[in-house]
C-alpha positions in Angstrom: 29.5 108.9 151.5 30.6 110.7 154.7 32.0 113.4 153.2 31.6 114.3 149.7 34.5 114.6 147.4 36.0 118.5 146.9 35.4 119.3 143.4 38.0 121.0 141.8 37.5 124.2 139.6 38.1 124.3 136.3 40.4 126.6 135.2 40.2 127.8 131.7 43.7 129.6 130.5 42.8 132.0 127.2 46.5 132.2 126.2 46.6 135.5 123.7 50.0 135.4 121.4 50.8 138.8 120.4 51.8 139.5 116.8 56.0 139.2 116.4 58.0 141.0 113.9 58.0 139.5 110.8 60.5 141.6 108.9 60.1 143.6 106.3 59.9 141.0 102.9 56.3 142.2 102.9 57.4 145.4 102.2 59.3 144.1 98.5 56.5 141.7 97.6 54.1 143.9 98.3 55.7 146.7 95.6 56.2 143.9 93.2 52.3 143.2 93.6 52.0 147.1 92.9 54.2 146.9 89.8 52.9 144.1 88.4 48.7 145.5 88.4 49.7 148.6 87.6 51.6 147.1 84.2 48.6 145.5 83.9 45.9 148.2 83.9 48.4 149.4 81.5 48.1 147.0 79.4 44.7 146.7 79.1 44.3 150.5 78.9 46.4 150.5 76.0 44.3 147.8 74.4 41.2 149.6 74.8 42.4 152.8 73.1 44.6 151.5 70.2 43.2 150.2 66.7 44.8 147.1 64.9 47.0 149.1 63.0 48.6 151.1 66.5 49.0 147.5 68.1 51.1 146.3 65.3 53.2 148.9 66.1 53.3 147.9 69.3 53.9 144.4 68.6 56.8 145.3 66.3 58.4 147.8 69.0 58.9 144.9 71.5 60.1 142.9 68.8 62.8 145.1 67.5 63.0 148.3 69.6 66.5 149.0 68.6 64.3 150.7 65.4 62.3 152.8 67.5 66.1 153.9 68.4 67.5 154.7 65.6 69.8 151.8 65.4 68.1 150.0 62.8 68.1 151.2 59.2 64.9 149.9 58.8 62.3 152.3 60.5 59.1 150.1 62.4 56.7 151.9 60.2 56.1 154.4 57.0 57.5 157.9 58.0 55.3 160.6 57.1 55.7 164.2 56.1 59.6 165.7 55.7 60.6 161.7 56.4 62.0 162.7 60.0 61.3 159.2 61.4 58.7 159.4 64.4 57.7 158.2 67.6 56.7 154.3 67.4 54.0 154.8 68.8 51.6 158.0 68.1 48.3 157.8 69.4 47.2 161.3 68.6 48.1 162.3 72.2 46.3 158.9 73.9 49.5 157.5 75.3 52.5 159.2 76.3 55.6 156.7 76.1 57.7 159.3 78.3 55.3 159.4 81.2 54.9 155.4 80.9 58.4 155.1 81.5 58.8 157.4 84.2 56.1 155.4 85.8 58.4 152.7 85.3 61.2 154.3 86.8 59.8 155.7 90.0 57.9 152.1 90.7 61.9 150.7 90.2 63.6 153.4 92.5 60.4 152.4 94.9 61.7 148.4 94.8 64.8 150.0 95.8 64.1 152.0 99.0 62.2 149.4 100.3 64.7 147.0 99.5 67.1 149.1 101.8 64.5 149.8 104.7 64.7 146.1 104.5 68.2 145.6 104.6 68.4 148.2 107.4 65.6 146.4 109.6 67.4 143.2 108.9 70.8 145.0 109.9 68.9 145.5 113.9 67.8 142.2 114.4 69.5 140.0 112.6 72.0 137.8 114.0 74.1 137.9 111.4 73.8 141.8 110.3 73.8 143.6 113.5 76.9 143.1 115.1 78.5 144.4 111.9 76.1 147.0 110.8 78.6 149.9 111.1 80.6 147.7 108.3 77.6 148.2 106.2 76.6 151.3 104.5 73.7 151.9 102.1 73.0 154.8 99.8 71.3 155.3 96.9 73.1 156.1 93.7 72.1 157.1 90.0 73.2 153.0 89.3 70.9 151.7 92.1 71.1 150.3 95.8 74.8 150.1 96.9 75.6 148.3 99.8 79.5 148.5 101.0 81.1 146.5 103.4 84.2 147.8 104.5 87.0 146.1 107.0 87.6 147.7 110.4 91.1 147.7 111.7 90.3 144.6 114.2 87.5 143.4 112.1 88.4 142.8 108.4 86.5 140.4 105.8 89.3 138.9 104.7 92.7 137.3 106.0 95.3 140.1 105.0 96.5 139.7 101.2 93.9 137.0 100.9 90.9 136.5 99.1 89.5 133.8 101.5 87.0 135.0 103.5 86.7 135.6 107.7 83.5 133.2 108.6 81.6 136.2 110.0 81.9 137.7 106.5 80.7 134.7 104.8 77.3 134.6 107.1 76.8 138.4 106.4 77.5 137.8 102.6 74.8 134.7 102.6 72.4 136.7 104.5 72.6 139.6 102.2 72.2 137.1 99.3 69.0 135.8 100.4 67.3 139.1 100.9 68.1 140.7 97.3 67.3 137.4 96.0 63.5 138.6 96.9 64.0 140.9 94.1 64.4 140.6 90.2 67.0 143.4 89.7 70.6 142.2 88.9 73.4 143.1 90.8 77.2 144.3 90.3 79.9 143.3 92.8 83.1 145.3 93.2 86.0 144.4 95.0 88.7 147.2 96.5 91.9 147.4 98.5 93.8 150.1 100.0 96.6 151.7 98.5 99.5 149.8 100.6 101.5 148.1 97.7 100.6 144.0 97.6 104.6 142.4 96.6 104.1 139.2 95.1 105.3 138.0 91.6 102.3 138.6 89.1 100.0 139.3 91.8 98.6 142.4 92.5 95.9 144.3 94.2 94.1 144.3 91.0 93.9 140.5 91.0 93.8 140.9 94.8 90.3 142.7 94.6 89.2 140.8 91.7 89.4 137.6 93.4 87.4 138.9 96.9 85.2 140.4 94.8 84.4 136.6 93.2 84.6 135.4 96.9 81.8 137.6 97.7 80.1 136.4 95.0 80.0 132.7 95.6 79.2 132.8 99.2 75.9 135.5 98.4 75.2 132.7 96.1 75.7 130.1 99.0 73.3 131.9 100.8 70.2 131.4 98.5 70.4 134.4 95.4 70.0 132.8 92.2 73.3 132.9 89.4 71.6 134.6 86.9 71.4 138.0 89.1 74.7 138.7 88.7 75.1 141.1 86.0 78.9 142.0 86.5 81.7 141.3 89.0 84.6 143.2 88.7 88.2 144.4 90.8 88.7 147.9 90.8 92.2 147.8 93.4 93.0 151.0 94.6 91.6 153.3 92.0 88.3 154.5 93.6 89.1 155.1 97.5 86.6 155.3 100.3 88.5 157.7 102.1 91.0 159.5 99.7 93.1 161.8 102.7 94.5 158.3 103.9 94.8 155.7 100.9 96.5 153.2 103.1 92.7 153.3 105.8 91.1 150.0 106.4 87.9 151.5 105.4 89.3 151.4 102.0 89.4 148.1 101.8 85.7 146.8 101.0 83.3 145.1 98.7 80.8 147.0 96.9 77.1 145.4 95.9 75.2 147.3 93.7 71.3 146.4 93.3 71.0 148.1 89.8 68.3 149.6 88.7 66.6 149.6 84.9 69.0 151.8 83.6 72.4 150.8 84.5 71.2 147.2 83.3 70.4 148.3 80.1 73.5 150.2 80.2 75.4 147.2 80.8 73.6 145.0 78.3 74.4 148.1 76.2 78.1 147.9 76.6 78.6 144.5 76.7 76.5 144.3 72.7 79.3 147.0 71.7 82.5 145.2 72.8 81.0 141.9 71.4 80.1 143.6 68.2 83.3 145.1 68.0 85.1 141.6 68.2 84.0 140.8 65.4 86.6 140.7 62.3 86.0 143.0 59.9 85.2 142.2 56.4 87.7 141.6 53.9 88.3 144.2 51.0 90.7 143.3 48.2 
């Protein structure tokens, strides 16, 4: 040939992809990891220092711990000495039940503050949370995570005197939902007004908060948290105000998620046996 073809060069492209935010649900499943191995080393800690006749004991607390309470009249095992009934488990100082369940309390307020740095990460880049995010407010209480929405005076949740919610309230309730879905603690909902009186005929802001409070409800469950983690929904009205120098705020108008923890679950469980128990007719005497 009279001229030889131009070869052209080869160009290699090393195209690097840099690491994107993945949230923070690595944060929860990762303290769920540390719960469940340490429970385990737990476990198998307890089963290396007890004889067969502690782990009956143990087998039986589980089974019935309301006798290791008191509330049985049968005691879990032979009481010894002035017949004071004793701990249900005494391993001569091996294992100490009260630090156990300390453990098991700090690991649950753990699940909790990183369930809210969650929340709060979600609330910056979501498209959903963040242009609401100063309509959501988390704390932590002595009953858990509480997460309050609250109406603005240009931006409420729900149509005035109704429980049918504004579509931007729906998508933050849904996303909400499928982040405390991630984990296992139940939740309470709570539904408030302000104190401005609500004139319709048997209808008032008692049944008025009740019903946003179920409306809440059914769209968190719309967005992906399972039924079973409701553990109470309730309307309070305008008994327990956000701001109590002006009853008649907006701010007072909200719904209030609580993520419980351990022991306001129990507590609830606790309550709930009573009232049921107390149902019950009383027995007949002649």
């Amino acid at each position: 040939m009279a001229m030889e073809e131009k070869k052209q060069p080869i160009v290699i492209k090393r195209i690097i992809k840099k690491g994107g935010h993945h949230g923070g649900a690595w944060k929860i499943a990762f303290a769920d990891f540390a719960i469940a191995m340490m429970a385990f080393f737990l476990l198998l800690w307890i089963l290396s220092v007890t004889d067969d006749v502690q782990k009956a004991a143990i087998s039986q607390y589980f089974q019935d711990p309301s006798a290791a309470m008191g509330i049985s009249p049968t005691p879990p095992h032979p009481t010894e000495g002035d017949g004071a009934s004793p701990s249900i488990i005494d391993f001569e100082g091996a294992i100490d039940m009260e630090r156990a369940e300390e453990m098991a309390q700090e690991l649950d307020r753990q699940r909790l503050e990183n369930l809210k740095e969650v929340l709060e990460e979600a609330m910056e880049q979501s498209q959903a949370l963040e242009p609401f995010k100063d309509q959501l407010l988390l704390d932590i209480t002595p009953e858990g995570l509480r997460i309050q929405i609250v109406d603005r005076e240009n931006r409420p949740m729900f149509d005035l005197g109704s429980s049918q919610l504004m579509n931007y309230s729906t998508a933050i309730l849904r996303e909400l939902g499928a982040i405390i879905n991630q984990v296992p603690n139940k939740i309470s909902i709570t539904g408030h007004t302000d104190a401005r009186p609500f004139i319709r005929a048997n209808y008032s802001n008692w049944e008025l908060s009740a019903d946003r409070a179920n409306a809440a409800r059914r769209a968190m469950l719309a967005g992906g948290m399972e039924e079973g983690k409701v553990g109470r929904v309730i309307g309070l009205g305008s008994t327990v105000l956000f701001d109590k120098e002006n009853p008649e705020n907006p701010i007072n108008r909200r719904i209030s998620i609580i993520v419980m923890n351990q022991a306001t679950e129990a507590s609830i469980l606790k309550e709930a046996s009573v009232e049921y128990q107390g149902d019950q007719p009383l027995p007949f005497t002649p």
